[in-house]
Backbone as a ProteinNet text record, in pm:
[ID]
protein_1_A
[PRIMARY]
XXXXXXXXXXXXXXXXXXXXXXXXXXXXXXXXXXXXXXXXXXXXXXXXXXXXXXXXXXXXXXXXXXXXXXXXXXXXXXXXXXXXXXXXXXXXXXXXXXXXXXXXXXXXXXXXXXXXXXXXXXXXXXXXXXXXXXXXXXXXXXXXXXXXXXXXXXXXXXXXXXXXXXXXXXXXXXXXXXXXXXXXXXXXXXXXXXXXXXXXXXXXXXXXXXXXXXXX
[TERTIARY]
-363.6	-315.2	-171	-137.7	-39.9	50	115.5	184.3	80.2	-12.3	-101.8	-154.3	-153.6	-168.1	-285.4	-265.5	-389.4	-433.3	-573.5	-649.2	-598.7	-543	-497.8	-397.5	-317.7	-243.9	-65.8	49.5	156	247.9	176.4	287.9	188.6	287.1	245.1	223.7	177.9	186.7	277.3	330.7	494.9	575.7	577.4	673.7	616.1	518.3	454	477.8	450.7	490	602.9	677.2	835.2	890.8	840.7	890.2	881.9	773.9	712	743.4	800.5	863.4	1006.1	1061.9	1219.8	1241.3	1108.4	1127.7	1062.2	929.1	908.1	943.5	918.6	909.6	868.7	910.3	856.2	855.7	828.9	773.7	678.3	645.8	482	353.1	261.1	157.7	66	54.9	-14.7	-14.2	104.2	52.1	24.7	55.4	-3.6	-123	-191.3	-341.1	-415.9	-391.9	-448.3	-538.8	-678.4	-744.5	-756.5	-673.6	-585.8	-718.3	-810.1	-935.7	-1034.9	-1003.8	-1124.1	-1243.9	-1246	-1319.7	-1414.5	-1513.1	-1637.8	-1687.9	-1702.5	-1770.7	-1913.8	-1973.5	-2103.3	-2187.8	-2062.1	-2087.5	-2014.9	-1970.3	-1922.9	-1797.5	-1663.5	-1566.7	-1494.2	-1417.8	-1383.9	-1312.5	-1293.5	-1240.9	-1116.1	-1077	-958.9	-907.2	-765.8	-721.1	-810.6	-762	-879.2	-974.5	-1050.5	-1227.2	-1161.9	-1116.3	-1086.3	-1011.7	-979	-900.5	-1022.7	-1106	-1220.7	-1325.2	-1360	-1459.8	-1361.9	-1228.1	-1186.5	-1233.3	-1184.8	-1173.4	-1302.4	-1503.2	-1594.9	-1657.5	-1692.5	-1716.5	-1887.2	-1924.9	-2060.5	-2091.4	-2244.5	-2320.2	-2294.8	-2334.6	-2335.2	-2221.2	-2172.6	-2026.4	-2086.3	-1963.6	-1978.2	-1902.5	-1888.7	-1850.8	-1999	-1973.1	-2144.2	-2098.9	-2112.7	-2128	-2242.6	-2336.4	-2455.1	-2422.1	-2431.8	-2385.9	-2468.8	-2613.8	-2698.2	-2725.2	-2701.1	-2720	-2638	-2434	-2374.3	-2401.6	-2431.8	-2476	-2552	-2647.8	-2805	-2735.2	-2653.7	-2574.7	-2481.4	-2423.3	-2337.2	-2390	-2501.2	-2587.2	-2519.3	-2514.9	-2496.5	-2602.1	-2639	-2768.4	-2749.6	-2826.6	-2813.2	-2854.5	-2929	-3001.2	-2848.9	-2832.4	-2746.7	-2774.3	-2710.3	-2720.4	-2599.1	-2596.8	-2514.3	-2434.8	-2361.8	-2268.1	-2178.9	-2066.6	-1991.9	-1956.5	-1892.1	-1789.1	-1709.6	-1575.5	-1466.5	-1410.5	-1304.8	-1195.9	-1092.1	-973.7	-880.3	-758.9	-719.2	-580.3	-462.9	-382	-225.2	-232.6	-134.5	-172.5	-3.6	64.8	211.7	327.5	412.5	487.8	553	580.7	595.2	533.2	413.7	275.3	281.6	227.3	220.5	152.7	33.2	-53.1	16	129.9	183.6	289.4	346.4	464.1	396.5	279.9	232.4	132.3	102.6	26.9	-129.6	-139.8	-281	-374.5	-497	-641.8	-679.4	-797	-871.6	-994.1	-1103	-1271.5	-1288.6	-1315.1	-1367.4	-1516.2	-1593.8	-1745.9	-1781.8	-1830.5	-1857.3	-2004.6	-2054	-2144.7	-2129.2	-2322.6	-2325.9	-2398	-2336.7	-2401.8	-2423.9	-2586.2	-2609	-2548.6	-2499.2	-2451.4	-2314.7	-2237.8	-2104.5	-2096.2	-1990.8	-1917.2	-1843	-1862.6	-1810.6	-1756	-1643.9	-1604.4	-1489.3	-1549.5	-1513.5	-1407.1	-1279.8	-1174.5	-1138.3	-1147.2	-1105.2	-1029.1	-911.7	-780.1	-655.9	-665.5	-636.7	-477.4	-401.1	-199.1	-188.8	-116.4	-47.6	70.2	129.5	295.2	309.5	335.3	342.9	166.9	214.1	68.9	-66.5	-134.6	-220.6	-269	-290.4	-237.7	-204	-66.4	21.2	-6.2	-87.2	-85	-186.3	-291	-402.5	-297.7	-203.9	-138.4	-146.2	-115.5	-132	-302.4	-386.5	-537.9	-551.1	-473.8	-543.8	-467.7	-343.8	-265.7	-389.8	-394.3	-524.9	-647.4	-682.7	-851.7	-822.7	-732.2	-690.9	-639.5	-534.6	-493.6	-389	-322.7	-200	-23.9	71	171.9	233.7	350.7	395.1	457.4	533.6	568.6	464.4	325.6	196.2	209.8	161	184.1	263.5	399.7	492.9	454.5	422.6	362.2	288.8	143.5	33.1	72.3	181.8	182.6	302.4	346.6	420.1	304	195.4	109.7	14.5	-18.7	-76.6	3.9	118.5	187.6	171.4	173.9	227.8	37.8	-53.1	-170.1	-215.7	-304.6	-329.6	-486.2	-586.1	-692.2	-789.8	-840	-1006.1	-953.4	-808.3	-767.2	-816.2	-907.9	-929.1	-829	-767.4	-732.6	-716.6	-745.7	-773.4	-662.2	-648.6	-563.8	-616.5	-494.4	-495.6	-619.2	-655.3	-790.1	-879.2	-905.3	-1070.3	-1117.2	-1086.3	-1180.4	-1136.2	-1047.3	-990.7	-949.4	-1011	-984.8	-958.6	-885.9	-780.8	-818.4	-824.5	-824.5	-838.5	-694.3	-684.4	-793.3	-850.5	-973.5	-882.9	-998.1	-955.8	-957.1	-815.5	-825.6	-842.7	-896.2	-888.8	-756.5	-694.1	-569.7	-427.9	-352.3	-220.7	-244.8	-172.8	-213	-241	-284.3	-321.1	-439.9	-564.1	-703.3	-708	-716.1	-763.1	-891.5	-976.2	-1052	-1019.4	-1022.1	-1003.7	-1150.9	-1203.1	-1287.3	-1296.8	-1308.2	-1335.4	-1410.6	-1436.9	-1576.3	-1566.6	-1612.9	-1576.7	-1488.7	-1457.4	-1375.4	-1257.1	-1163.2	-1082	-1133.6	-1244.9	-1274.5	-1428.6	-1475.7	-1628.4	-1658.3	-1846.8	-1892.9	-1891.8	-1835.6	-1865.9	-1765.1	-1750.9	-1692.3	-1596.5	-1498.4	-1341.3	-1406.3	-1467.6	-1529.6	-1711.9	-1761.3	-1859.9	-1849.5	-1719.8	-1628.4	-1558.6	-1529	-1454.6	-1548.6	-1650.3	-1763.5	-1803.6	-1876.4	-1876.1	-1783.8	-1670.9	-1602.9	-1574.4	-1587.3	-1563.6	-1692.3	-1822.9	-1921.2	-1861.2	-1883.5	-1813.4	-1756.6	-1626.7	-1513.1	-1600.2	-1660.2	-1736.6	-1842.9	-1874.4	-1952.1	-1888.8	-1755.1	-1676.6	-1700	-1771.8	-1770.3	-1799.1	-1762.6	-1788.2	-1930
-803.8	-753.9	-796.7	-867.4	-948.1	-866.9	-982.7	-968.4	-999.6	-992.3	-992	-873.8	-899.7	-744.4	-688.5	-547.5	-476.1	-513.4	-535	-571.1	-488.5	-549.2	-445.3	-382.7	-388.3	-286.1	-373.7	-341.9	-381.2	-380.6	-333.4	-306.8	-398.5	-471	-561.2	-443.9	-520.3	-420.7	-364.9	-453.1	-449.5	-333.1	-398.7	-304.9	-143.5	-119.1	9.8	85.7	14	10.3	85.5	-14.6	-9.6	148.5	181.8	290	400.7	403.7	520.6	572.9	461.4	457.4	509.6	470.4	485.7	625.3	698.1	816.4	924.8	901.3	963.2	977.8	1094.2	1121.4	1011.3	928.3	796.9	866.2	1002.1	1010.9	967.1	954.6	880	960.2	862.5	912.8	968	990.9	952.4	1163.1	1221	1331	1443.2	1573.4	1630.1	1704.1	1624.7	1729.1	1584.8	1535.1	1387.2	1497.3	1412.4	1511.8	1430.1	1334.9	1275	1191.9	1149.7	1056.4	1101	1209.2	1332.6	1302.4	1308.5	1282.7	1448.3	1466.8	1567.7	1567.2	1737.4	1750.4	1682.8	1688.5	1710.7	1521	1454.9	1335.4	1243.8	1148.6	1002.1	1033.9	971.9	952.2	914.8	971.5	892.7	765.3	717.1	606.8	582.2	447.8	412.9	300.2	294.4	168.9	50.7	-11.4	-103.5	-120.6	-38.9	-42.6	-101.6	-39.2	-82	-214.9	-209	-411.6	-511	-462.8	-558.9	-542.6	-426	-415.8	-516.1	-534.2	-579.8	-741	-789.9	-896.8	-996.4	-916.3	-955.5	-826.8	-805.8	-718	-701.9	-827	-854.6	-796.9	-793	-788.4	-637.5	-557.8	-425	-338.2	-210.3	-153.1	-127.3	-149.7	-165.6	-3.7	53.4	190.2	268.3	379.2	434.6	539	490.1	605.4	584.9	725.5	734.1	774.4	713.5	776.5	849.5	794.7	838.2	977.8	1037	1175.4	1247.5	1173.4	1271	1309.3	1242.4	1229.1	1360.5	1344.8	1456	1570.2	1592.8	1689.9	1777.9	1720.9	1723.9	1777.2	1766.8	1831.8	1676.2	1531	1473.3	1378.3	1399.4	1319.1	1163.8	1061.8	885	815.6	722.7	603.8	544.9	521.4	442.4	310.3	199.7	22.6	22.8	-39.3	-104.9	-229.6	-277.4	-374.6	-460.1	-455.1	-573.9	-486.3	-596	-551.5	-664.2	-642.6	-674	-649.1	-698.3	-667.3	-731	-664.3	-780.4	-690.5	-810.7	-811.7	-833.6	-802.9	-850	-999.8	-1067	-1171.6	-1232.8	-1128.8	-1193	-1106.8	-1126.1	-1050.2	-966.2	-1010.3	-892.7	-781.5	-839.8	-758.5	-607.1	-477.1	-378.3	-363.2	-415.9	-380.5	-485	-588.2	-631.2	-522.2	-455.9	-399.6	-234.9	-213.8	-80.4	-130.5	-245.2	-326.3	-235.3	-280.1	-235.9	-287	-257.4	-299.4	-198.6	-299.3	-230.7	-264.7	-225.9	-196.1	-152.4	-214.2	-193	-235.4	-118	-116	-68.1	-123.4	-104	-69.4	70	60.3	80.4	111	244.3	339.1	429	600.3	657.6	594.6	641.5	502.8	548.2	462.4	398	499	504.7	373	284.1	220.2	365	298	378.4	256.1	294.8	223.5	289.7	271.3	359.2	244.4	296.7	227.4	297	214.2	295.6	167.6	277	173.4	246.9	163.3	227.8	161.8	199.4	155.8	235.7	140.4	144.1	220.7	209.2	258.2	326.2	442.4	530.7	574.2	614.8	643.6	597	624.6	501.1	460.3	621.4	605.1	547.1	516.3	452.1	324.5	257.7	89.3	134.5	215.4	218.5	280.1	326.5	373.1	295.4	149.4	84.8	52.2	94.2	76.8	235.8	321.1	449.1	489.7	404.2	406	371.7	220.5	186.2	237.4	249.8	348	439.9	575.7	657.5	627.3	553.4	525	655.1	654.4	778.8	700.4	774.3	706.6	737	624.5	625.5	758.7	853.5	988.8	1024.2	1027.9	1115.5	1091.4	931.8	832.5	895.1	905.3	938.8	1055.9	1145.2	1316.8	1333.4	1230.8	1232.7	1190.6	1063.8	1056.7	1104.1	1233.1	1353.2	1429	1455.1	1566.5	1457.5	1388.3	1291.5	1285.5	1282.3	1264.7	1421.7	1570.6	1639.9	1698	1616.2	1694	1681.6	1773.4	1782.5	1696.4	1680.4	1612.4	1661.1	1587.5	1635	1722.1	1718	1773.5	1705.6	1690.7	1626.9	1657.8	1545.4	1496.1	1459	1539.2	1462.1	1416.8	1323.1	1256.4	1340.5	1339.9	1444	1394.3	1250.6	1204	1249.6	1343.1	1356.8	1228.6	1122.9	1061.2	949.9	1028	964.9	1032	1012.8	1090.6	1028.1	1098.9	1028.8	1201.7	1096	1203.2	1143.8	1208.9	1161.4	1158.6	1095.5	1111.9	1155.5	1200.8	1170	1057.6	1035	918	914.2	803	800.1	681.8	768.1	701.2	723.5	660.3	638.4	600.5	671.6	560.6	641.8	615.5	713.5	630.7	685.1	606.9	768.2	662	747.7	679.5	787.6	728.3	714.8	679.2	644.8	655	730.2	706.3	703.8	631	602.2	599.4	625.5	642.3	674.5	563.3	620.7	485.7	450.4	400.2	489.6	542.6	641.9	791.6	800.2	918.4	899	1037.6	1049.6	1168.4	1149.9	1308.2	1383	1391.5	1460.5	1549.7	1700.3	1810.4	1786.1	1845.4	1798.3	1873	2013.5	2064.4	1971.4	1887.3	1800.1	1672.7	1637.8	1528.4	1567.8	1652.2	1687.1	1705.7	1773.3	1801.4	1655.5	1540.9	1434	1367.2	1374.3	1319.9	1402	1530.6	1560.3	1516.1	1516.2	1505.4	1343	1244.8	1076.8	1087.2	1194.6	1172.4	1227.1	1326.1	1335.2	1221.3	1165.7	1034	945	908.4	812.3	772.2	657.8	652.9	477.2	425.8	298.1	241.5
807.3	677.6	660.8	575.5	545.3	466.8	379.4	241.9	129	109.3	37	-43.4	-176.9	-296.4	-265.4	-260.2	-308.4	-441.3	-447.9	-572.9	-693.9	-784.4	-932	-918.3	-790.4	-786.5	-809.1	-779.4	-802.8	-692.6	-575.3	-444.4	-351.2	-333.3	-193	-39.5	69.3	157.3	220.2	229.4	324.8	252.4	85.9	73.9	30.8	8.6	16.8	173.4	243.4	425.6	457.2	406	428.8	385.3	210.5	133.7	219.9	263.3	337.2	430.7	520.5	679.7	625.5	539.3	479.4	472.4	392.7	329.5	407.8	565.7	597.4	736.7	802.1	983.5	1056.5	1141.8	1219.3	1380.9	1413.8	1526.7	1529.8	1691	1729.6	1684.2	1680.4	1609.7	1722.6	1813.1	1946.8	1957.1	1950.4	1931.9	1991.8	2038.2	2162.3	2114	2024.3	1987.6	2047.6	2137.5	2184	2316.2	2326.2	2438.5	2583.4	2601	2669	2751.9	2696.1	2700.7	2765.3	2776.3	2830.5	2733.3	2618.4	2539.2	2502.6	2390.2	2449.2	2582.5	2611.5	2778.9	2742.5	2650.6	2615.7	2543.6	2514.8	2473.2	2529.3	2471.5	2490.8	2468.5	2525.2	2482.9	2419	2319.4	2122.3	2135.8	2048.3	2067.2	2079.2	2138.4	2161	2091.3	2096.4	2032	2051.4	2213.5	2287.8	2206.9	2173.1	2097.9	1983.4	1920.7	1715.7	1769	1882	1826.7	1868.4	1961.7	2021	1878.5	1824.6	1699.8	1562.1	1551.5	1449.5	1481.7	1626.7	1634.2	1666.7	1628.1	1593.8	1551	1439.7	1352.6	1361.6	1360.9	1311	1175	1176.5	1028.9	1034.3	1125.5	1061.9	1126.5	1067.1	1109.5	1276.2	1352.6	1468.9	1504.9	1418.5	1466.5	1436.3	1526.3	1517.8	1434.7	1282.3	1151.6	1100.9	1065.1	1044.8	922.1	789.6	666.9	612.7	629.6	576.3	600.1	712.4	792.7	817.5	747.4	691	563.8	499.3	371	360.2	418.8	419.6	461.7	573	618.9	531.1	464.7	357	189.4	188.7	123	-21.8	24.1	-31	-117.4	-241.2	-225.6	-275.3	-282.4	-287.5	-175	-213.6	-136.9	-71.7	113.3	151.2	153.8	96.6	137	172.1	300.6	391.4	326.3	319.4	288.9	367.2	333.3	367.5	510.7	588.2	737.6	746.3	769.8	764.6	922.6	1010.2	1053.2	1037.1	1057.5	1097.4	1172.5	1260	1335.5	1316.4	1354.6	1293.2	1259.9	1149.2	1127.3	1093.1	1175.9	1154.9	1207.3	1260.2	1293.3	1240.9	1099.8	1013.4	916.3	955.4	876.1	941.3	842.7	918.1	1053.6	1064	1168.1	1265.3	1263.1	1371.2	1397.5	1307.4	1344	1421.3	1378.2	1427	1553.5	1618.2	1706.6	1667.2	1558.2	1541.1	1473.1	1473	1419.4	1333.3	1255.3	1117.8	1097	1113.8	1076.8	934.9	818	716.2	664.7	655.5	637	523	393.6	291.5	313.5	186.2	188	-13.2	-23.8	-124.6	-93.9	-178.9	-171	-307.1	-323.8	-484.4	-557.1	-667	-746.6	-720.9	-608.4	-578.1	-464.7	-491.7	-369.9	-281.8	-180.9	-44.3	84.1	145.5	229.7	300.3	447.9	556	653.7	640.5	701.9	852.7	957.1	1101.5	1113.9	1146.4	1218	1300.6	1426.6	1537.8	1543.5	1607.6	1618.2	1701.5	1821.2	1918.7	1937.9	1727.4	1756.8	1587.2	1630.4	1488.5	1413.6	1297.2	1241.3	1202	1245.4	1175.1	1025.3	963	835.7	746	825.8	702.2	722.1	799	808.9	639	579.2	477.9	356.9	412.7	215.6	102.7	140.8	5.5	-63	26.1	4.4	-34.3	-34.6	-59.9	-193	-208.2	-336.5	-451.6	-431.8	-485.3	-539.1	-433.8	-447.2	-533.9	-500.4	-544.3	-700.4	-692.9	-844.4	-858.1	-798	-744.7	-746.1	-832.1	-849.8	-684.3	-696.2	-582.4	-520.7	-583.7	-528.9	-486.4	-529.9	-463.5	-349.6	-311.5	-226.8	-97.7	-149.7	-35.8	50.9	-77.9	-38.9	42.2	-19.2	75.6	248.2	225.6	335.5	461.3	405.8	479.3	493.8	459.7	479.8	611.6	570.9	680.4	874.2	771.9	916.3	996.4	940.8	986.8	1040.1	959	999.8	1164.3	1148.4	1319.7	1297.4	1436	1468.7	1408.2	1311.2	1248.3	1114.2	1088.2	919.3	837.5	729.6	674.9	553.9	470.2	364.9	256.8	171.7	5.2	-102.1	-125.4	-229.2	-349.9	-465.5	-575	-635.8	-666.8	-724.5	-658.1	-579.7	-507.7	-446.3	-432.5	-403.7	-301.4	-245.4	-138.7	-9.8	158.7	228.9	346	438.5	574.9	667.7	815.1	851.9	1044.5	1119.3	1225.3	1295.8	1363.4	1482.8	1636	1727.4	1859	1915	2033.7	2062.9	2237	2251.2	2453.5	2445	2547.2	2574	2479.6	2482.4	2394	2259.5	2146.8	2014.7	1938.2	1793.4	1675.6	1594.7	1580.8	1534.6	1435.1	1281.8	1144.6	1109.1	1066.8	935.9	823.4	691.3	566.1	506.5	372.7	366.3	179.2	111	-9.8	-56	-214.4	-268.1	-421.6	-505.9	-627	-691.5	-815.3	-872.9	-937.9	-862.6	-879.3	-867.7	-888.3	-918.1	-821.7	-809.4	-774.6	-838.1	-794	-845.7	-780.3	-687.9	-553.9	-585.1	-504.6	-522.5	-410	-423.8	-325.5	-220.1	-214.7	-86.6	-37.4	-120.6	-52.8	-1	-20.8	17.4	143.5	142.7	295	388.7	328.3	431	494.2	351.4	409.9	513.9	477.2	535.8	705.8	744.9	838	936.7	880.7	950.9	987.3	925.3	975.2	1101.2	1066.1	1144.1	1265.1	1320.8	1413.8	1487.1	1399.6	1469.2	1455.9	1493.1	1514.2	1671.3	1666	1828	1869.5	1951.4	1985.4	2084.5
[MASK]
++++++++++++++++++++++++++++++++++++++++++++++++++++++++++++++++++++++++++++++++++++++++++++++++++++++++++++++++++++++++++++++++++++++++++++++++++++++++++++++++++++++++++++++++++++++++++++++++++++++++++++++++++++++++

């Protein structure tokens, strides 16, 4: 993720990046709600940076993170046919790019849900939030002036593991995962062309069930 525009939008990345870092808390993102790679007694161990840079850097055809949408969906009391879509990663691609400056990776898995585009962003950083490497994609999605922007991302910074997140549009949600090891791994999860039909409490739900099957 470069210097390259968000689609429609007017802030390059960097400098959306930059604003944010200027105006917000730059302690580490890493955290003492970290379960220090213990992981669940009962399951698999969540993911780690390591994973999101090896999943960015061959993605394949289908999301290589194990999100079952369809069965948060159902869970969530969400209803719509899921089709699978695009998958994306990418790696730092410059030294001055955010995800070089935060040494981190990004998994983007498009689907639909119903009539709605949906697309589930996991991206893991080595150094500071992970978050904020997605503000200018959640500016976007969202369609939120830049003060929101800033807001949202003081509330981001100060949230604890598994808070889920909603941007003032509804239709945009962040929300730290657990991580194994050092580092800060968010989901991002979008849906909607600014807006959705979904209720800000069936959206969180969705979105918390995800954040639970975040796993490599």
């Amino acid at each position: 993720m470069g210097e390259r525009r968000i689609p429609g939008g007017g802030w390059t990345v960097a400098v959306v990046v930059a604003a944010v870092l200027a105006s917000c808390s730059q302690r580490g993102g890493g955290g003492s709600e970290s379960d220090g790679g213990k992981g669940d007694r009962h399951g698999p161990a969540p993911l780690s940076v390591a994973a999101v840079e090896r999943m960015a850097d061959g993605p394949g055809a289908s999301c290589p993170v194990r999100y079952d949408l369809a069965d948060a969906a159902r869970s969530a009391g969400v209803d719509g046919a899921v089709k699978e879509g695009s998958v994306e990663g990418e790696l730092p691609d410059g030294a001055d790019s955010p995800l070089a400056q935060s040494k981190g990776a990004l998994v983007d898995c498009g689907y639909r849900l119903g009539e709605e585009r949906l697309r589930l962003f996991t991206v893991g950083v080595r150094k500071g939030h992970a978050v904020n490497v997605l503000l200018p994609q959640i500016q976007h999605d969202a369609e939120i002036p830049m003060d929101d922007l800033l807001a949202y991302a003081r509330r981001a910074q100060r949230a604890r593991r598994g808070e889920v997140l909603l941007t003032s549009s509804g239709n945009v949600a962040a929300v730290r995962l657990p991580v194994t090891g050092k580092g800060d791994i968010a989901l991002v999860v979008s849906i909607g062309e600014h807006l959705t039909r979904l209720s800000r409490e069936r959206f969180t739900d969705l979105t918390t069930r995800l954040a639970d099957q975040a796993r490599g």
